[in-house]
N, C-alpha and C positions, 0 to 999 in steps of 0.2 A: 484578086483572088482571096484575098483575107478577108475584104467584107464580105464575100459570095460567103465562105466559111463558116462566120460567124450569123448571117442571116440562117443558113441552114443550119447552122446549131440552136439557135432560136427557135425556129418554127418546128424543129425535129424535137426540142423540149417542151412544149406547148400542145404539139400533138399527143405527145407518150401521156401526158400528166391528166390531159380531157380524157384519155382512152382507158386508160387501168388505175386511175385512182377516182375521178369524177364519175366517169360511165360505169364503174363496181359499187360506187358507194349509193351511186342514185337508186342503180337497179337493185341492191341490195339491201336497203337500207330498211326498209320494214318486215325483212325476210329474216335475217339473219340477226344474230347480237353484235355490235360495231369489233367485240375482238379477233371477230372471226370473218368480217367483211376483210379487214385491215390484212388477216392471213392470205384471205380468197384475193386479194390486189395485190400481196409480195409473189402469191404461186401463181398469178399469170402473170405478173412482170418477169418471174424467173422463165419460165416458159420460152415467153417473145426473146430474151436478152444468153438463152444457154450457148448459143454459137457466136458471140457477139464476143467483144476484148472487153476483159478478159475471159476467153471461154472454159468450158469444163465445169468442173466443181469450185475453183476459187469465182468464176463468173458467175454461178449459182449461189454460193454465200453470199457473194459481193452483192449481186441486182436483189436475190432474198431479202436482203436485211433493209436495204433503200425502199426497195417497194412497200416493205412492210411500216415501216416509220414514214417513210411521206403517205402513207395511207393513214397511220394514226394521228401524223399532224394535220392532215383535214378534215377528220372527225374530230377532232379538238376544235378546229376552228368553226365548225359549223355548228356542234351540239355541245358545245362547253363541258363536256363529259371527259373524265380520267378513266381512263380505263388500265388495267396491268394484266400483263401477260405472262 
């Protein structure tokens, strides 16, 4: 049961990460300026994650602020770009 667990925590982290941080940044990436892709990937990670543990508004700060920083560290890693917000 603990590896069934951790395989599905795996692939459940693999999928979230291609979905709202890769698939926002590709499709957004010549649209938008990267501060405000990195936004547009933490406001639909908050989105998918509002009913999720922990829910509400600490769920909403909490998945906010991840989505938004693992959005800005892979525009970091792909466009060697700083950006501040």
């Amino acid at each position: 049961m603990l590896l069934l667990s951790g395989i599905f925590s795996l692939s459940n982290t693999f999928v979230e990460e291609t979905v709202y941080r890769l698939g926002v940044i590709t499709a957004l990436d010549n649209v938008l300026p990267h501060y405000q892709i990195a936004l547009m990937s933490g406001a639909i990670f908050v989105l998918a994650h509002y009913f999720g543990m922990p829910g509400g508004v600490v769920g909403v700060l909490v998945a906010g602020f991840l989505g938004w920083f693992l959005a800005k560290s892979i525009l970091f890693c792909l466009f060697k770009k700083v950006f501040t917000l």
